[in-house]
N, C-alpha and C positions, 0 to 999 in steps of 0.2 A: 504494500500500500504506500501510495507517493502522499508527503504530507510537505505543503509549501512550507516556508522562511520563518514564515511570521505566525504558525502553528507551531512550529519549535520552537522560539525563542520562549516561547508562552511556559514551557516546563524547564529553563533552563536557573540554575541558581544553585543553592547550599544546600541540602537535608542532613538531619541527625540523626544518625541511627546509632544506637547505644551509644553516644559521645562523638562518636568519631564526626566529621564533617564529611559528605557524598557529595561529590560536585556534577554537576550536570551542564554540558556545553553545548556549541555548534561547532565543526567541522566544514572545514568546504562548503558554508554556506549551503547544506542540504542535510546534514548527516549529524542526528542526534548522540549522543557521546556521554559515560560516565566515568567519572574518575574513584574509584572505591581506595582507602588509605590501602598499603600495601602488595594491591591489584595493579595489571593493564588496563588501561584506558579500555571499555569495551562499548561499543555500535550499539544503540538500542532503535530494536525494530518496531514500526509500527503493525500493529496485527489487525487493531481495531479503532476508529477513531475516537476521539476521545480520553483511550482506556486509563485516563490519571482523576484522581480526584480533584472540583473544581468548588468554587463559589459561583454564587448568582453573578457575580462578575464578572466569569471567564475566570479568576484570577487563581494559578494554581499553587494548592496548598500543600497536597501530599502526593506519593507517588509510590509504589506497587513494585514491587522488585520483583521477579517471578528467577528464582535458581535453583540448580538442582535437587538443595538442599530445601527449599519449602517457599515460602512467598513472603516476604519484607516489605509492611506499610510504612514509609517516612515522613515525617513531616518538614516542611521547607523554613528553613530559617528564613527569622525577620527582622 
């Protein structure tokens, strides 16, 4: 699924999961990105539109890790 610039940029920022800081970026101007402490930078796909937690605003708060080991809801520093 192709998801434009400015549908990315909309989940891009900090989250905290257990302390650490999760970064979230752009890439090439097309290509969603997360930086996890200790990790490679890894490509996140989109499968479904949407599939991040939102406000009535658009304005994205949390975000859904899905890994092999189970599924990580984080919330976005503010």
């Amino acid at each position: 699924m192709q998801v434009g610039k400015s549908e990315l940029e909309k989940n891009t920022g900090d989250y905290l999961p257990e302390g650490e800081t999760v970064k979230v970026y752009i890439r090439s101007e097309k290509t969603l990105m997360v930086l996890l402490p200790g990790q490679p930078d890894y490509e996140l796909v989109a499968s479904k539109p949407n599939e991040f937690d939102v406000t009535e605003k658009g304005e994205v708060t949390a975000m859904s890790f899905i890994q092999p080991n189970g599924k990580l809801k984080e919330k976005r520093k503010k």
